[in-house]
C-alpha beads as a LAMMPS data file, in Angstrom:
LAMMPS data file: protein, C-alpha beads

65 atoms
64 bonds

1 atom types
1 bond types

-500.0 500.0 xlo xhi
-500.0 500.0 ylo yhi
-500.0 500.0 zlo zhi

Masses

1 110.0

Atoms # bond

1 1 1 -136.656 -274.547 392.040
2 1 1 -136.769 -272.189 388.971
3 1 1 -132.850 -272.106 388.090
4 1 1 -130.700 -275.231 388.381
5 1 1 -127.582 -276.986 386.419
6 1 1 -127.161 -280.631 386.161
7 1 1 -123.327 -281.794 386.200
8 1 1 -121.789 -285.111 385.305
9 1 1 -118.481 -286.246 386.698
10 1 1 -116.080 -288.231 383.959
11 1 1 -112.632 -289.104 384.156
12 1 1 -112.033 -285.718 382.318
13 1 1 -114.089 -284.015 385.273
14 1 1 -116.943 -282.455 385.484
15 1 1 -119.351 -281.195 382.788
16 1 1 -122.418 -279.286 382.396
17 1 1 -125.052 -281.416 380.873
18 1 1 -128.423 -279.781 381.380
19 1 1 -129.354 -276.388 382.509
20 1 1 -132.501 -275.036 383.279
21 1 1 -133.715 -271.114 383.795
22 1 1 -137.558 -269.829 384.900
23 1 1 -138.653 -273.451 385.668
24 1 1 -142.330 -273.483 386.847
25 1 1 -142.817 -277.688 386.802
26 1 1 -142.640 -279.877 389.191
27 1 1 -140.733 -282.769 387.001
28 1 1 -138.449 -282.092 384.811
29 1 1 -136.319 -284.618 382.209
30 1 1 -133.560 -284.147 380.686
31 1 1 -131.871 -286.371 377.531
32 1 1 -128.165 -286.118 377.067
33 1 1 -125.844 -287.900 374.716
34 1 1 -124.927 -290.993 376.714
35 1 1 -121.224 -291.676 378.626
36 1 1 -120.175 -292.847 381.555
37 1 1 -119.968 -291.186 384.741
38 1 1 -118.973 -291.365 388.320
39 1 1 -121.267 -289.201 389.694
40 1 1 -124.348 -286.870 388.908
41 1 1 -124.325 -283.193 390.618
42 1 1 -127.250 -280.835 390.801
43 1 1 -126.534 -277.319 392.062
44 1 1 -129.539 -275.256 392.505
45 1 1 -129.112 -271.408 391.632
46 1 1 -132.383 -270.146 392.164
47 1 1 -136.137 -270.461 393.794
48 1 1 -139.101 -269.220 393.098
49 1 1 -139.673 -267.267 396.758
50 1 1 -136.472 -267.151 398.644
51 1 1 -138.470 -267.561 401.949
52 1 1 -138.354 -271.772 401.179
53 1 1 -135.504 -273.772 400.729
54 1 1 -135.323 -275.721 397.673
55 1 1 -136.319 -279.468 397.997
56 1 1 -135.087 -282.575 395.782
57 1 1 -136.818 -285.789 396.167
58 1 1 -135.837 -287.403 393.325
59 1 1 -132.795 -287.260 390.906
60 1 1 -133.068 -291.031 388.244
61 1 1 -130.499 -291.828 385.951
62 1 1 -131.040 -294.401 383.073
63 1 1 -128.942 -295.843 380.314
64 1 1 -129.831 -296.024 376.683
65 1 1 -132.417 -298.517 376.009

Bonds

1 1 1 2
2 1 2 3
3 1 3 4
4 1 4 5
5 1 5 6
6 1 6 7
7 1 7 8
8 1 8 9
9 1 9 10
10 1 10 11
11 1 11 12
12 1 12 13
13 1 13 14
14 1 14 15
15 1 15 16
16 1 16 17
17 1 17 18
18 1 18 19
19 1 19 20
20 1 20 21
21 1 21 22
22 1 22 23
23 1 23 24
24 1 24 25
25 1 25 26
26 1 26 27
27 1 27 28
28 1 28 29
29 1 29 30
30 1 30 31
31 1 31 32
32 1 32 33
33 1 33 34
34 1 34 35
35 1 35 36
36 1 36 37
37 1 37 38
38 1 38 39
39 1 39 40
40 1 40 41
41 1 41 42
42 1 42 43
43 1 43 44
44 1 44 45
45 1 45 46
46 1 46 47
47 1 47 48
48 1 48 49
49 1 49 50
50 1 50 51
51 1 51 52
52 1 52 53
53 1 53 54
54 1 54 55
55 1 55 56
56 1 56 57
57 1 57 58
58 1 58 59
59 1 59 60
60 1 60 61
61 1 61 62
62 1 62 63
63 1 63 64
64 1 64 65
């Protein structure tokens, strides 16, 4: 995956929190400010040869520490 955005769903709906263009790693992290949220989206927009499907085998969320 080379181009992806990471989404968070509030009770105000759903905002862009990270975005990432010309990715070449294999793990990525991401900080954000902290808040609460239903639900964590990640929409891939682009791949590095469009002959494979993209493949997610991870997504971890943690709190502040």
């Amino acid at each position: 995956v080379t181009d992806y955005r990471v989404e968070a769903q509030t009770a105000a709906g759903w905002e862009e929190v990270a975005r990432e263009s010309g990715n070449f790693q294999r793990w990525r992290i991401h900080h954000f400010a902290p808040r609460t949220v239903r639900a964590l989206r990640l929409t891939v927009l682009g791949v590095r040869d469009p002959r494979y499907r993209a493949r997610v085998y991870e997504v971890r969320a943690y709190g502040p520490a």
